[in-house]
N, C-alpha and C positions, 0 to 999 in steps of 0.2 A: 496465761498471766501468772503472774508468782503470786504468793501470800502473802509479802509485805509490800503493797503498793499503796500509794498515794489516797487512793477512794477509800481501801480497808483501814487505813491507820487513822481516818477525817472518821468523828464518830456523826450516828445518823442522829440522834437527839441527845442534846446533852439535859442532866436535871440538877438544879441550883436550888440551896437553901433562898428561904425568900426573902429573908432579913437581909444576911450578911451579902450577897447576891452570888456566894461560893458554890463551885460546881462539889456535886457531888457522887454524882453517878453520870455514865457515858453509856449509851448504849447505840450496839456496834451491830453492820448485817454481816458474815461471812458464813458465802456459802451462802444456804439456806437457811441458815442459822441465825437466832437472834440472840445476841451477847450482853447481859447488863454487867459494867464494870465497875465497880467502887473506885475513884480516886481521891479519897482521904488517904492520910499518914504515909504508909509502905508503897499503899499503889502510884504515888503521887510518883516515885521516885525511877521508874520502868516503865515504858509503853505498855498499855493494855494489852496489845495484841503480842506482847511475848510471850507468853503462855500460853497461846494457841499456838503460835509458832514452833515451843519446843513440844508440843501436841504431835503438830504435822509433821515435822523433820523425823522424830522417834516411830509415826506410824509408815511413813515412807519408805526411812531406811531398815527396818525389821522386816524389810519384804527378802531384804538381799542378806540379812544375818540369818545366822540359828541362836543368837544370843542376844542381852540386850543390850541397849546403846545409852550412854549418857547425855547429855545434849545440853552444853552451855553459851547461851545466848551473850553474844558481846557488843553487837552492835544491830540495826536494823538489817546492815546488808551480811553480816558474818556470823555464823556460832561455831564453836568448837564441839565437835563428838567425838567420847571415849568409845572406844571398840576391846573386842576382846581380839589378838593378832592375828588368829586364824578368820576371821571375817573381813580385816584391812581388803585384803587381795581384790574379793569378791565385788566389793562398793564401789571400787576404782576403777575396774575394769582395766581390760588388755588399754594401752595409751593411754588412760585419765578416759575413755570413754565413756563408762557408765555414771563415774561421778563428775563427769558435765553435763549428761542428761538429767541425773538426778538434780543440782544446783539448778537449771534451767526450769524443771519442771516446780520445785521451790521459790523460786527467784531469789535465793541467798547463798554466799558462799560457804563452803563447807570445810573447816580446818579438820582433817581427819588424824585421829591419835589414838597410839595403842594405850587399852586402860592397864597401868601395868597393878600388879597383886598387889605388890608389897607399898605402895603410895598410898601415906596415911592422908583419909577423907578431911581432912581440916585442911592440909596444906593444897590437897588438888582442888579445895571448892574453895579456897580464899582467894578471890580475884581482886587485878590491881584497883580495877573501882568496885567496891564492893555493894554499892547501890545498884550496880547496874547491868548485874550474874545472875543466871539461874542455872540452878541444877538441878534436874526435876527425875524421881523417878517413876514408873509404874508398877504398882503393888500386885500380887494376885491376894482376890478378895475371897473370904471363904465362909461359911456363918456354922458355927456350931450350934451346941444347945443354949448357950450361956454367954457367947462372945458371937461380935463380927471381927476378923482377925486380917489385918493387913500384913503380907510378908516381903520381905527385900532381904533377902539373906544376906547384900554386898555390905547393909548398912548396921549390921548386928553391933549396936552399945556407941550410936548416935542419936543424935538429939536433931529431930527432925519437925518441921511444921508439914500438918495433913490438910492437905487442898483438896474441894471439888469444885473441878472447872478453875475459876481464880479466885476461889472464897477460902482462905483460910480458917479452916474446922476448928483447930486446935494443935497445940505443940505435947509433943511426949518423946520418950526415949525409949529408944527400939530396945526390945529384949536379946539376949545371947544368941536365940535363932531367925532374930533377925526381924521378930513378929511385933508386931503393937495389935494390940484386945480391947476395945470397944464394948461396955457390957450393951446386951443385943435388943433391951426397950429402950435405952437413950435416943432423944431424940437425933445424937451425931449419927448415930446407928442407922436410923431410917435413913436420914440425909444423904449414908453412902450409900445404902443400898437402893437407893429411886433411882440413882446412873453409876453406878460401879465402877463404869468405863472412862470418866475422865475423872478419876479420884487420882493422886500424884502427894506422892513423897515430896519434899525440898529440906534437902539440909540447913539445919537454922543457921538466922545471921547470928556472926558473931559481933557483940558490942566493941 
């Protein structure tokens, strides 16, 4: 079965203020997993389940890179990934083989694109609906004596929102090497470091 199907996108309990009778949290099974989603403001505006989505897609297809992949969500059944060109080959496989196993074993399709250098990140993440993109990365997390230290060297002097899971942390601007510094008793700090592993970069919207 794919990740975006009918049962996974139906939330298992939904929770409603009790005045207004407004939803406000969803919460979802996948997997073994159990997902509580905020649908106020931003989340109202993208399926919950797309950010697990671009989860899955980036942990799948890093089986078959040595580099990392971009992954922009467009529709329930398509997103688009950037590659680095010497990986293209590898995902596709001899006839489109491998990436219709990959698609199959996903159940989404897969637009595959080389990321080229010199394409400035405003124009490659400004999508025609802009409600309804994501561009997500995965940071390596590090902890010194003084900071927790997020790195993305592709996004050095952007202006990014820091996610764990689909909770938006907080918005900051990447430094020149690419890093954003958390001082290391703030509570954000704890928060990244209790799962590390689904912490995600997203280039902010633009108004």
């Amino acid at each position: 079965q794919g990740m975006i199907e009918q049962d996974l996108a139906r939330p298992v309990i939904t929770i409603a203020d009790f005045e207004t009778k407004e939803i406000e949290y969803e919460i979802y099974t996948y997997g073994e997993q159990v997902v509580v989603m905020p649908v106020t403001g931003v989340e109202r505006e993208r399926p919950a389940t797309w950010g697990l989505a671009v989860r899955e897609i980036e942990k799948e297809l890093m089986k078959y890179t040595g580099n990392r992949v971009d992954v922009e969500i467009v529709s329930d059944s398509s997103a688009t990934v950037y590659m680095a060109e010497e990986d293209i080959a590898g995902v596709i496989g001899k006839g489109g083989k491998t990436i219709d196993l990959i698609e199959k074993k996903l159940g989404i399709h897969l637009d595959i694109r080389e990321r080229k250098a010199d394409m400035p990140w405003k124009e490659r993440s400004k999508p025609q609906k802009e409600e309804s993109r994501i561009i997500s990365f995965v940071p390596a997390v590090e902890r010194s004596k003084k900071y927790v230290i997020l790195t993305v060297k592709e996004l050095s002097g952007a202006t990014v929102d820091v996610y764990s899971g689909d909770e938006c942390l907080f918005t900051a601007t990447v430094g020149r090497k690419g890093d954003v510094k958390i001082g290391k008793e703030t509570e954000t700090a704890f928060r990244i470091m209790e799962n590390p592993s689904i912490v995600t970069m997203r280039l902010a919207r633009e108004e």
